[in-house]
C-alpha positions as CSV (number, residue, x, y, z in Angstrom):
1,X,-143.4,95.2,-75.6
2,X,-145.8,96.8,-73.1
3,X,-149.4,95.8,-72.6
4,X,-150.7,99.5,-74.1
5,X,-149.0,98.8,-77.1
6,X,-149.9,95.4,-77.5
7,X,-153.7,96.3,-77.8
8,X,-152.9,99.1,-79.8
9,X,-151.4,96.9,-82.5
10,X,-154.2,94.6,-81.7
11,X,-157.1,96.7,-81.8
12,X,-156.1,99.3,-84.6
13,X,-156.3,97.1,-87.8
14,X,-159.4,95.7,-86.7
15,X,-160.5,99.1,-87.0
16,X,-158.8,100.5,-89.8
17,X,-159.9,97.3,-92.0
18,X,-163.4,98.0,-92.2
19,X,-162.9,102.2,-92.3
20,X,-160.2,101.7,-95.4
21,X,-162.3,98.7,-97.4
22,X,-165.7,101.2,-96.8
23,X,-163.6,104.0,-98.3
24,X,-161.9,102.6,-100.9
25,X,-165.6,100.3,-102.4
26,X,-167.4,103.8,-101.6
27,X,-164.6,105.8,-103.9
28,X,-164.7,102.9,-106.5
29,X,-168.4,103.1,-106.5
30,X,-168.6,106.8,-106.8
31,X,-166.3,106.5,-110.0
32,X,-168.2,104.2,-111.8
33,X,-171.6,105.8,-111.6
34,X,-170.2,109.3,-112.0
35,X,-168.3,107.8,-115.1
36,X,-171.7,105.8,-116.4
37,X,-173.3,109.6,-115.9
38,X,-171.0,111.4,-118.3
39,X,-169.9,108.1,-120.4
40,X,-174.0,108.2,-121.2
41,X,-174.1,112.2,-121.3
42,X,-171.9,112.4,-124.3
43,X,-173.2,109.4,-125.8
44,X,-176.9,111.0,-125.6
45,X,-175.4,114.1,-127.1
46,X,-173.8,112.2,-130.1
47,X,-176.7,110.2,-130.4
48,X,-178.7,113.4,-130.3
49,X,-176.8,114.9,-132.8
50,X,-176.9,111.8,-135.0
51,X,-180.5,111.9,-134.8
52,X,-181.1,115.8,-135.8
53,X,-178.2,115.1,-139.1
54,X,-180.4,111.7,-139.9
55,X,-183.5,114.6,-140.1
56,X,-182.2,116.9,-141.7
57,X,-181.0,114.1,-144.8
58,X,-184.5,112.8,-144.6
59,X,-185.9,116.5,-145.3
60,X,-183.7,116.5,-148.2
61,X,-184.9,113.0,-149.6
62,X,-188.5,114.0,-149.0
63,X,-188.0,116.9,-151.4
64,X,-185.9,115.1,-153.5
65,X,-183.4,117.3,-152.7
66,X,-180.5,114.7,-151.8
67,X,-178.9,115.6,-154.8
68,X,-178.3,119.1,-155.4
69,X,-175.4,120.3,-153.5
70,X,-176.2,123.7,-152.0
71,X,-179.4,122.3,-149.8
72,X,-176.6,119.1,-149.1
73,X,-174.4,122.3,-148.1
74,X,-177.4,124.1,-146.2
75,X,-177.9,121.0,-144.3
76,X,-174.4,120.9,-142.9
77,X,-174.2,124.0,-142.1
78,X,-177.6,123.3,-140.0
79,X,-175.9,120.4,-138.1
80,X,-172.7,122.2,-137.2
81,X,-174.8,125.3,-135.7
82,X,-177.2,122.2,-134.0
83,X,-173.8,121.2,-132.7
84,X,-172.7,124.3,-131.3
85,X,-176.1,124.5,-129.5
86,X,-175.7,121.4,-127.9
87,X,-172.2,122.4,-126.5
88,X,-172.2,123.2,-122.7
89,X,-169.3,124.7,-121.7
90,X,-165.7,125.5,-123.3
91,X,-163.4,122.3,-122.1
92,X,-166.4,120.1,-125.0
93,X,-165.8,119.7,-128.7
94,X,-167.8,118.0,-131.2
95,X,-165.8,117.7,-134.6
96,X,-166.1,115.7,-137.8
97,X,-164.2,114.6,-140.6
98,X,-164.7,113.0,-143.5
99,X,-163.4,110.0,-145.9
100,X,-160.6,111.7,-147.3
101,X,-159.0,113.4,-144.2
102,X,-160.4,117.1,-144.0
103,X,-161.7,117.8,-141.2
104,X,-165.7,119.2,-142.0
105,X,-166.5,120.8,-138.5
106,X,-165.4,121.8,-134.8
107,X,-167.8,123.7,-132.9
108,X,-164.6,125.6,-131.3
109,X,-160.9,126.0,-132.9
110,X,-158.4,123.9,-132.1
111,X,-154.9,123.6,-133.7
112,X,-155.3,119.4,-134.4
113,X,-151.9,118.6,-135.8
114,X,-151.1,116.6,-138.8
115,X,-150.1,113.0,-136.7
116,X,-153.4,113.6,-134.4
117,X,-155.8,114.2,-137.4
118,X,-154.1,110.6,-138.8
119,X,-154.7,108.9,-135.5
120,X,-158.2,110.3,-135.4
121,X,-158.8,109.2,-139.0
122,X,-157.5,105.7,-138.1
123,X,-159.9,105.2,-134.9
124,X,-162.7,106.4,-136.8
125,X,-161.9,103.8,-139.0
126,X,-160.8,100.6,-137.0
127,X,-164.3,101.4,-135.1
128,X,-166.5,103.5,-136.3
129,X,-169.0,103.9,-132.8
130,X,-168.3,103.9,-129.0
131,X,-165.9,105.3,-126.3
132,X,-162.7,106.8,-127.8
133,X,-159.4,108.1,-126.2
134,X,-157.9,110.7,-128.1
135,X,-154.9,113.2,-128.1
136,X,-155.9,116.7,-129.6
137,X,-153.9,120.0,-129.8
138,X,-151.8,118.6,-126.9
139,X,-154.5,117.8,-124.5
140,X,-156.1,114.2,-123.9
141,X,-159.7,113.7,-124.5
142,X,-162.6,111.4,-123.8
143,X,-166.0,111.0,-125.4
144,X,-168.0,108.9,-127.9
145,X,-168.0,108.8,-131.9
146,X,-170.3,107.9,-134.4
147,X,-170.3,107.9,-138.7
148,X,-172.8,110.2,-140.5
149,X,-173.0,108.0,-143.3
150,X,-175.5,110.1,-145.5
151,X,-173.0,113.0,-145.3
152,X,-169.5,110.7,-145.1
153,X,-168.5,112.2,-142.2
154,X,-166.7,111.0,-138.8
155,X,-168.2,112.8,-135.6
156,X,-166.8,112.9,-132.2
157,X,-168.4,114.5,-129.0
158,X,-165.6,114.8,-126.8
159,X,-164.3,116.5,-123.3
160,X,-161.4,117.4,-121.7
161,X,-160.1,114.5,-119.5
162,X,-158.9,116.1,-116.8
163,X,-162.3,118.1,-116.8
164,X,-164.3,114.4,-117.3
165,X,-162.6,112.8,-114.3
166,X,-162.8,116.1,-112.0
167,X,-165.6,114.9,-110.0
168,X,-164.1,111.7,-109.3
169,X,-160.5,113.3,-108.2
170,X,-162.7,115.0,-106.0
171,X,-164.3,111.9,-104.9
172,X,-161.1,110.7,-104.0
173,X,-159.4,113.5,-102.3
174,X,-162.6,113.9,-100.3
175,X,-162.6,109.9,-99.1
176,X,-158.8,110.4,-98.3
177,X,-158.9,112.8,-96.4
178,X,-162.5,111.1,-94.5
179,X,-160.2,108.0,-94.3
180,X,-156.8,110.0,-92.9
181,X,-159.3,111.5,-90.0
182,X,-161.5,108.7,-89.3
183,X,-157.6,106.9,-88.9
184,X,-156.0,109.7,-87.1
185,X,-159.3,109.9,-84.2
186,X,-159.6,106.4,-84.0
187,X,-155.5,106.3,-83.3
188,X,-156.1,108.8,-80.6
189,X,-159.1,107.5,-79.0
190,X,-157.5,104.1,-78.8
191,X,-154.3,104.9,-77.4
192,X,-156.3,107.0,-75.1
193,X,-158.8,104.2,-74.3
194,X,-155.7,101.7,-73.7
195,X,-154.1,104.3,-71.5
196,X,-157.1,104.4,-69.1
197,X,-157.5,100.6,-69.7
198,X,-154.0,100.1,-69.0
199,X,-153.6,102.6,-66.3
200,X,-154.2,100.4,-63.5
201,X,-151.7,97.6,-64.6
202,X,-148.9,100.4,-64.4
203,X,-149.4,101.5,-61.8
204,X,-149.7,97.5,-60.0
205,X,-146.1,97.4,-62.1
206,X,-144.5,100.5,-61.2
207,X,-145.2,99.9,-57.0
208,X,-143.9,95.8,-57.7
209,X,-140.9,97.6,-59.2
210,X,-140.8,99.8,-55.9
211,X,-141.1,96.8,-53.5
212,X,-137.9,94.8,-55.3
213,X,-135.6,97.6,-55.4
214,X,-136.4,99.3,-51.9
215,X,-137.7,95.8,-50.1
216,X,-140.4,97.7,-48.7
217,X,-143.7,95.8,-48.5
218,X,-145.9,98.6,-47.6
219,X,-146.2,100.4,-50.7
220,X,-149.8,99.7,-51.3
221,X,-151.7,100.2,-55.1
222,X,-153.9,102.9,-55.5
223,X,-157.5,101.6,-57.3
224,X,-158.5,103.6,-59.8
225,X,-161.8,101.7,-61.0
226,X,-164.0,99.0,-60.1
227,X,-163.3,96.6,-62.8
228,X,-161.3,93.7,-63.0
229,X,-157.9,95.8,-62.9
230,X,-159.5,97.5,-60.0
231,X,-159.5,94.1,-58.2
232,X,-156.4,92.6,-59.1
233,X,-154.8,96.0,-57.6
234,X,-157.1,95.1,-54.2
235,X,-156.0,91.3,-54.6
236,X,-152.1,92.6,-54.7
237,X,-152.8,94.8,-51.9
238,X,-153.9,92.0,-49.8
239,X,-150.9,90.1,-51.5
240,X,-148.4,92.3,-50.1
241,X,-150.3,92.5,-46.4
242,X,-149.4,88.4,-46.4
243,X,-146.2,89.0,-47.8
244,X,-144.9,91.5,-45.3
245,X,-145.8,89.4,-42.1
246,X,-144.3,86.3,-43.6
247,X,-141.7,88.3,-44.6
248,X,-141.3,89.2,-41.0
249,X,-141.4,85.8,-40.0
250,X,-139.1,84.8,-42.0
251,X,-136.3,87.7,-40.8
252,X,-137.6,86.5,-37.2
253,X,-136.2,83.1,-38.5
254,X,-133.2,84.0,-40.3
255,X,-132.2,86.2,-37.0
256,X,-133.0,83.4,-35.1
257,X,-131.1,80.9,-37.3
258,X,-128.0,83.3,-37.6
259,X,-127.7,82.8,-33.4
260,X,-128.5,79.3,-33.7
261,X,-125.7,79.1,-36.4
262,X,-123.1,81.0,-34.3
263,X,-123.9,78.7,-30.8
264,X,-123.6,76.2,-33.4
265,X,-120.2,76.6,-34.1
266,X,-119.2,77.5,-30.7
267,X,-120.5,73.9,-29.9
268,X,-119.1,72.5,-32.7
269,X,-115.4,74.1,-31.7
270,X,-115.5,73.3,-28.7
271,X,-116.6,69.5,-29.9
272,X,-114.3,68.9,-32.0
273,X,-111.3,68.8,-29.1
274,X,-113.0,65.9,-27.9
275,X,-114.2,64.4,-31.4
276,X,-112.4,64.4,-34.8
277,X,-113.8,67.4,-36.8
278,X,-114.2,64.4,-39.9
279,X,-116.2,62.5,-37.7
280,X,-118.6,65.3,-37.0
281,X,-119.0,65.8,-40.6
282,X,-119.8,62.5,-41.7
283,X,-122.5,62.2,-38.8
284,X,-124.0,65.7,-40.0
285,X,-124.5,64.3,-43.4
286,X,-125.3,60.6,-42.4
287,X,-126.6,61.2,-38.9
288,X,-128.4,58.0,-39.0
289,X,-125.4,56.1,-39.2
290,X,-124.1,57.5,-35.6
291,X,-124.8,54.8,-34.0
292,X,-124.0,51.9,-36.4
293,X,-121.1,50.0,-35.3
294,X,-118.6,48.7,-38.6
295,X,-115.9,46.1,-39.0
296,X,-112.8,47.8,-40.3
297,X,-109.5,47.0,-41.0
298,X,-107.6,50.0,-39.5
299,X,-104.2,50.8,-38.3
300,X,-103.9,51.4,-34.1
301,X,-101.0,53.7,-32.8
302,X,-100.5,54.0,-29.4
303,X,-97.9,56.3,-27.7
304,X,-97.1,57.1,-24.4
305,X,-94.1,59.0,-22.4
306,X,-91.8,57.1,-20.4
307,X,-91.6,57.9,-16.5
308,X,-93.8,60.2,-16.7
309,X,-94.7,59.8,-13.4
310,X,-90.7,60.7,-12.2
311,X,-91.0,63.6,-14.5
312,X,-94.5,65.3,-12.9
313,X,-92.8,64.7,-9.4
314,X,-90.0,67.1,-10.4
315,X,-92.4,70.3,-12.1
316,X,-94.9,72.2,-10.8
317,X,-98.3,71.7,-11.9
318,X,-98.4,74.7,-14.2
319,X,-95.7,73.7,-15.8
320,X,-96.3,70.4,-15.9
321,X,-99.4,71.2,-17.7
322,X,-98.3,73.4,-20.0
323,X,-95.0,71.2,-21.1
324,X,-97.6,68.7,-21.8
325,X,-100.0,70.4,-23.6
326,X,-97.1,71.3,-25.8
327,X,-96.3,67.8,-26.4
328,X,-100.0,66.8,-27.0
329,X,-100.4,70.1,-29.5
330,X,-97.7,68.9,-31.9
331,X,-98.2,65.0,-31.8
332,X,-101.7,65.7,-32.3
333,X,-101.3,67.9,-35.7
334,X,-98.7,65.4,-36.8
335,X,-101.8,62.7,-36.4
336,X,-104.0,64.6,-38.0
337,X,-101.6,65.7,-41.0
338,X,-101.2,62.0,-42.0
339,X,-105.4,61.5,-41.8
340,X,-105.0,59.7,-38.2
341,X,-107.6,60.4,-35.2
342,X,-106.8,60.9,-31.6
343,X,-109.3,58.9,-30.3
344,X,-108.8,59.6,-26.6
345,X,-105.6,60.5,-24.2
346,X,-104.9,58.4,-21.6
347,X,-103.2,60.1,-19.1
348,X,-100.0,61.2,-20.5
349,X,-101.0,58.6,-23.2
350,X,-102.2,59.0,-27.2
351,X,-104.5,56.4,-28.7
352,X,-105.2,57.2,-32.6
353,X,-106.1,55.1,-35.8
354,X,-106.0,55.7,-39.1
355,X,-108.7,54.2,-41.9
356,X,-111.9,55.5,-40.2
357,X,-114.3,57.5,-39.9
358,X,-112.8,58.0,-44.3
359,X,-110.7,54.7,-45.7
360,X,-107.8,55.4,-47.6
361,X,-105.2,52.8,-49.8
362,X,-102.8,53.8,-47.6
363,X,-103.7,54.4,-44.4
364,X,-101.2,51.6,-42.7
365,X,-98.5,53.6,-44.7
366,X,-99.6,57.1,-43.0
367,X,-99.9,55.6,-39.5
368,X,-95.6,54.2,-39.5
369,X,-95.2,58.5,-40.9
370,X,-96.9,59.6,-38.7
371,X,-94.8,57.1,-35.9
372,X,-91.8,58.2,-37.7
373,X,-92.4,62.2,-37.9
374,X,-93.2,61.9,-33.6
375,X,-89.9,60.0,-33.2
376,X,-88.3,63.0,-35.0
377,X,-90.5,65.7,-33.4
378,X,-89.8,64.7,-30.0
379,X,-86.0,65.5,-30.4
380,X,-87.1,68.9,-31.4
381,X,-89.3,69.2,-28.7
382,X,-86.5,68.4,-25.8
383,X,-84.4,70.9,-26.9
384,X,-87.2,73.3,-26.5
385,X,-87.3,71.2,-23.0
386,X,-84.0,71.5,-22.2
387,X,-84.0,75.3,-22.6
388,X,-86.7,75.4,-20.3
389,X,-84.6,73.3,-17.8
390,X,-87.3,70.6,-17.6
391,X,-86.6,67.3,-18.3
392,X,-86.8,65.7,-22.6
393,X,-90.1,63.8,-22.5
394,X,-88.8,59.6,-23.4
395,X,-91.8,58.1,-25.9
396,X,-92.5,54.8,-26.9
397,X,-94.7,54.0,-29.8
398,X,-97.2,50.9,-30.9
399,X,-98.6,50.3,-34.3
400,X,-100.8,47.6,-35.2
401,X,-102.8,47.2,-38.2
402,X,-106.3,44.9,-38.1
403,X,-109.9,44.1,-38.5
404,X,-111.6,45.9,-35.5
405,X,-115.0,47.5,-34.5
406,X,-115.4,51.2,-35.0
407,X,-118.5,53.6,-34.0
408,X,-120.6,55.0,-31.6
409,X,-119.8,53.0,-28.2
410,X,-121.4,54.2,-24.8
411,X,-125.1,55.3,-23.6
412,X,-127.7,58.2,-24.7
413,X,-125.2,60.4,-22.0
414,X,-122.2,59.7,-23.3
415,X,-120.7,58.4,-26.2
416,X,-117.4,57.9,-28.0
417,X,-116.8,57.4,-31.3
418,X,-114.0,55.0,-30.8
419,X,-112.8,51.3,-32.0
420,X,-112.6,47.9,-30.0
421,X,-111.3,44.8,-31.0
422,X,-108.1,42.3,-30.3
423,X,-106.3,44.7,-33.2
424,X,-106.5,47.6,-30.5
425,X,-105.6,45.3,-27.2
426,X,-102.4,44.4,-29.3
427,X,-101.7,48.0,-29.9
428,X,-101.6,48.9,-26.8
429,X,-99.2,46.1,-25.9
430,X,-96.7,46.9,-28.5
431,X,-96.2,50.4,-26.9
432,X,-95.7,48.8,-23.5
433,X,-93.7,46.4,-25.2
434,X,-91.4,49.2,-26.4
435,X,-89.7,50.1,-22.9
436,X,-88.7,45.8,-22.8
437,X,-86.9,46.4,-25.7
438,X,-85.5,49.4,-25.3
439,X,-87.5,50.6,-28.8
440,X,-89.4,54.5,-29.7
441,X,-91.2,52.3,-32.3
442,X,-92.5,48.0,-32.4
443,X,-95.4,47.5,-35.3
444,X,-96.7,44.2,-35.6
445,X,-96.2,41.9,-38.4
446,X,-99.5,42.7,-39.9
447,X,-97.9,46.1,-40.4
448,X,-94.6,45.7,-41.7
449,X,-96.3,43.6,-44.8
450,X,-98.5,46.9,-45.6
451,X,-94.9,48.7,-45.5
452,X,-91.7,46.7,-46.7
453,X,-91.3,48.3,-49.6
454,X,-91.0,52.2,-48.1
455,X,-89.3,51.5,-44.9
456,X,-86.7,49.2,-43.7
457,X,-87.8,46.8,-40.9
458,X,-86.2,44.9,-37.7
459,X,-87.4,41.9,-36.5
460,X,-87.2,42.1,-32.8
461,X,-89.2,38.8,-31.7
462,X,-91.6,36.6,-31.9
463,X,-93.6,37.2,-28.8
464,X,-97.0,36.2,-26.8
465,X,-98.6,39.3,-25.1
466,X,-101.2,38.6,-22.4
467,X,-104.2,37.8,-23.0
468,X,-103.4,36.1,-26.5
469,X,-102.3,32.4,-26.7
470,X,-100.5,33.0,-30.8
471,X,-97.2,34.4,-30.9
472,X,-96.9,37.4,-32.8
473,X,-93.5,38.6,-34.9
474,X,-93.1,42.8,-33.8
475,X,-90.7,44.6,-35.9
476,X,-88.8,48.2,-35.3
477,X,-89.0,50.5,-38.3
478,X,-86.8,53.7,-39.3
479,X,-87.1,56.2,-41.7
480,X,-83.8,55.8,-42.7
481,X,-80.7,53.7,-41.7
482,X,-76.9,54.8,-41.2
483,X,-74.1,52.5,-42.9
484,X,-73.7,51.0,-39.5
485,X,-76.8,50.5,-38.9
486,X,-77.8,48.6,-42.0
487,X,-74.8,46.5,-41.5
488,X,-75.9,45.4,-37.9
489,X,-79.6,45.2,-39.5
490,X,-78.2,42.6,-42.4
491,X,-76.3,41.1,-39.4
492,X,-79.3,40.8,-37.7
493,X,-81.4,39.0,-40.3
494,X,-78.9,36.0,-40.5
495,X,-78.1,35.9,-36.6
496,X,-82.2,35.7,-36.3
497,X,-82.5,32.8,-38.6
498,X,-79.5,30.8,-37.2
499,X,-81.4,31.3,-33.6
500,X,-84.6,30.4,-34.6
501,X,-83.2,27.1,-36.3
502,X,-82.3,26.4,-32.6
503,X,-77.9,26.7,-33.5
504,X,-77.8,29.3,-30.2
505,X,-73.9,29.2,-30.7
506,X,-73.6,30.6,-34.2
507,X,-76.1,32.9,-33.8
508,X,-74.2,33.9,-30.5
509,X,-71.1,34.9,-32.6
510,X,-73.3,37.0,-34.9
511,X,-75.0,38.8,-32.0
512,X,-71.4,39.1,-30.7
513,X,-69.8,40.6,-33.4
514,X,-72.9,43.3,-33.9
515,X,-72.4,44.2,-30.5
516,X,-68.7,45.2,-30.7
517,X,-69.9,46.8,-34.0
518,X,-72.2,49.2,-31.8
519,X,-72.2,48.6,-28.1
520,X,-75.2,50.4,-27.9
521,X,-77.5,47.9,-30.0
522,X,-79.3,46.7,-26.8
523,X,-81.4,43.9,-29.2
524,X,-78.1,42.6,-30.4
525,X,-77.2,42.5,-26.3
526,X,-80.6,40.8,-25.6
527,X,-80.2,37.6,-28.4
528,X,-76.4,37.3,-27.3
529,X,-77.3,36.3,-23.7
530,X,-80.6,34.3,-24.8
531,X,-78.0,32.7,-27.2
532,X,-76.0,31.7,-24.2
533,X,-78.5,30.3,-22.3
534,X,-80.3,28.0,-24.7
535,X,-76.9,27.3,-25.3
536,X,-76.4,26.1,-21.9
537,X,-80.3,25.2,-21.3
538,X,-82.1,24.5,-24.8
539,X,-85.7,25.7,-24.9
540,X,-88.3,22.9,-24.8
541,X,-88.8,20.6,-28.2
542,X,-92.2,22.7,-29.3
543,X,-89.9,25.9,-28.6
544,X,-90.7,28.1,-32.0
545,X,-88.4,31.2,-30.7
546,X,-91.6,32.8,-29.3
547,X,-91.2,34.7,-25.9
548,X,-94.7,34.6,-23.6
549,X,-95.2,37.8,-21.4
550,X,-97.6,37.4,-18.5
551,X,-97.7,41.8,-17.8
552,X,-99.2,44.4,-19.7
């Protein structure tokens, strides 16, 4: 509902209120004393006559008269002519009857039917004097009665009510239609005053209309008066003059943020090939944690081509770089499908973990996929090799799984976000480890516990890397294993145990028998002639089967 109408609804019946109630008392008031004026007109006529017939029997007393009936009879006469005399106009009637019915006298003729004559008789007669309401010849009439009682007769002055109540009709056609135009100007004049009050407020609408749908700030209010309308419009105009320059800014900013935004992600895509796009993200929404170190327990893989060195000798550079940039291109997304983070490549080397800068239930399980999906992807990838004519890149693969230090490590300059930690340096050894025993894959014992149930497992030894002084069982894992190979594998389990309970000659059989089974089983090869030689030269008494390497 608009403002205009508002204080039309508003204003109106507090005008109209006092206009209608002046009308309507003024109209009431009229009617009374008109009807007082003519109630007491025809009651002073009656009266009048009553007065002139009370005469007139007092004549005939005087004279002793009262009895003989033609001066009774010359009286009457007398008060029917003094009732003609007294009539006025044609609509007024003064008529009598007496005691038995008849009627005596009507100063004008009028056809009174039988029923109205009764009903007369029987007002008359209920009460005698005062205001009566009567139907005669048809017509409804008004006036006062009174009782000759000398003569026995029933009088009525009476007029026409239609004709009584004239003036007051009048009265009230007259104060309706003073009240319809007193109602229809003050209508007009107040929508026309809320128009001109309401003008300005449109027109402070109509331009804030303009300025949302066209976005245009300079549209300015024209000021029509010098009220308080007149300085709101000034006040908006002033507004809008603020509005438009920070407006202005503001674009200035949004520009400016747009080529922020877009060196922003330039930065950022180029970033992430040296950090972990996950890692980014958790420092953008925790930046104060960048460079909070935490203790994790996270799984390591390490991987790293075999003679890679006799392989760059043989290709040019170019190709050299390309070949791997291949190979780092499609371990990398199979690290990064299973959740894992390159953390760094060294040299032709991978380092990644898995657990961090995000934790998952199962994050030892996705590092030994991820090892696994590598060992199968780099068949895939010699072949492509091989069409090429460049020599089939040779991996070998570490997995550990520990407690180690993850974070932020370096200066202000230059900073990794990397992990440290005995977990790592073990890692790293179970790759190098790999090319001793002639394995893609070794995972440390820590490992194999988190995965026993989804893979099958090999223990290869029982073995002291440098650095370390416990000896540390390092197992080979495949996805899955041929008939043969779970044979030798079964074989292997009870060969393991005879040799670690120190009986080198049965456990030399078993290891003999699993190589004829597969001559290529260089593990089965390796316990055969370590069988024969504690055979021949038993291990010292503290010997636990472990086997001490003093190299990387």
């Amino acid at each position: 509902m608009t403002i205009r109408r508002k204080i039309i609804l508003i204003v109106l019946p507090l005008l109209l209120t006092p206009i209608i109630l002046t009308g309507i008392v003024s109209s009431l008031s009229a009617r009374n004393g008109i009807s007082i004026i003519a109630s007491d007109f025809l009651k002073f006529k009656i009266e009048t006559l009553k007065n002139y017939a009370s005469g007139q029997w007092n004549l005939l007393e005087n004279n002793n008269l009262d009895t003989d009936p033609d001066f009774i009879n010359a009286a009457k006469d007398s008060i029917k002519s003094f009732s003609s005399s007294i009539i006025r106009n044609d609509t007024e009637i003064i008529i009598a009857v007496d005691t038995s019915g008849s009627m005596v006298m009507s100063t004008r003729n009028i056809d009174i039917t039988p029923v109205e004559l009764d009903n007369l008789i029987i007002e008359f007669k209920n009460e005698s004097e005062g205001w009566q309401r009567i139907s005669l010849a048809g017509e409804h009439y008004v006036g006062q009665k009174t009782v000759f009682d000398n003569f026995g007769w029933f009088v009525l002055a009476a007029e026409k009510e239609r004709i009584y109540y004239s003036a007051i009709t009048n009265i009230y056609i007259r104060t309706f239609i003073i009240l319809s135009v007193s109602i229809i100007t003050a209508v007009i004049l107040l929508i026309l005053f809320s128009n001109i009050l309401t003008r300005q407020l449109v027109n402070i609408v109509n331009i804030i209309q303009d300025i949302i749908t066209t976005g245009d700030l300079s549209k300015k209010v024209t000021l029509k008066y010098r009220d308080e309308t007149g300085k709101m419009g000034h006040y908006f105009n002033l507004l809008t003059d603020e509005l438009g320059k920070a407006y202005q800014q503001i674009k200035n900013y949004a520009y400016e943020m747009v080529l922020a935004k877009n060196k922003e992600k330039q930065i950022r895509n180029i970033f992430q090939k040296y950090v972990p796009k996950n890692v980014i993200e958790q420092f953008e929404i925790n930046p104060e944690t960048m460079l909070i170190g935490d203790n994790r327990r996270l799984a390591i893989l390490f991987s790293d081509i075999r003679s890679f060195t006799t392989i760059s000798e043989t290709l040019t550079p170019e190709i050299l770089v390309k070949s791997l940039n291949r190979y780092f291109e499609k371990m990398v997304e199979i690290i990064q499908d299973h959740n894992g983070i390159v953390d760094k490549y060294i040299g032709d080397a991978i380092m990644a973990f898995f657990g961090a800068p995000v934790k998952t239930d199962d994050d030892a399980l996705k590092s030994v996929q991820a090892g696994l999906r590598m060992m199968s992807e780099i068949d895939i990838f010699n072949k492509g090799q091989k069409e090429l004519g460049i020599p089939p890149f040779r991996t070998g693969i570490g997995i550990n799984y520990g407690n180690v230090v993850v974070g932020n490590i370096g200066s202000e300059r230059k900073m990794d976000y990397t992990v440290i930690g005995d977990t790592v340096n073990l890692a790293s050894r179970l790759e190098g480890l790999s090319k001793y025993y002639h394995e893609p894959i070794i995972i440390a014992d820590t490992l194999k516990h988190e995965i026993d149930n989804f893979y099958p497992c090999r223990l290869l030894d029982k073995v002291v890397v440098k650095g370390k002084t416990r000896a540390v069982e390092i197992f080979t894992v495949r996805e899955s294993l041929t008939v043969l190979q779970k044979n030798i594998w079964d074989m292997h389990k009870s060969a393991i145990n005879l040799y670690l309970h120190r009986n080198f000659k049965d456990a030399g059989k078993l290891f003999s028998e699993m190589l004829s089974a597969d001559p290529h089983d260089y593990i089965s090869r390796l316990y055969l002639d370590r069988s024969r030689e504690f055979t021949n030269n038993p291990p010292p008494e503290n010997w636990q089967g472990e086997n001490t390497f003093l190299v990387k």
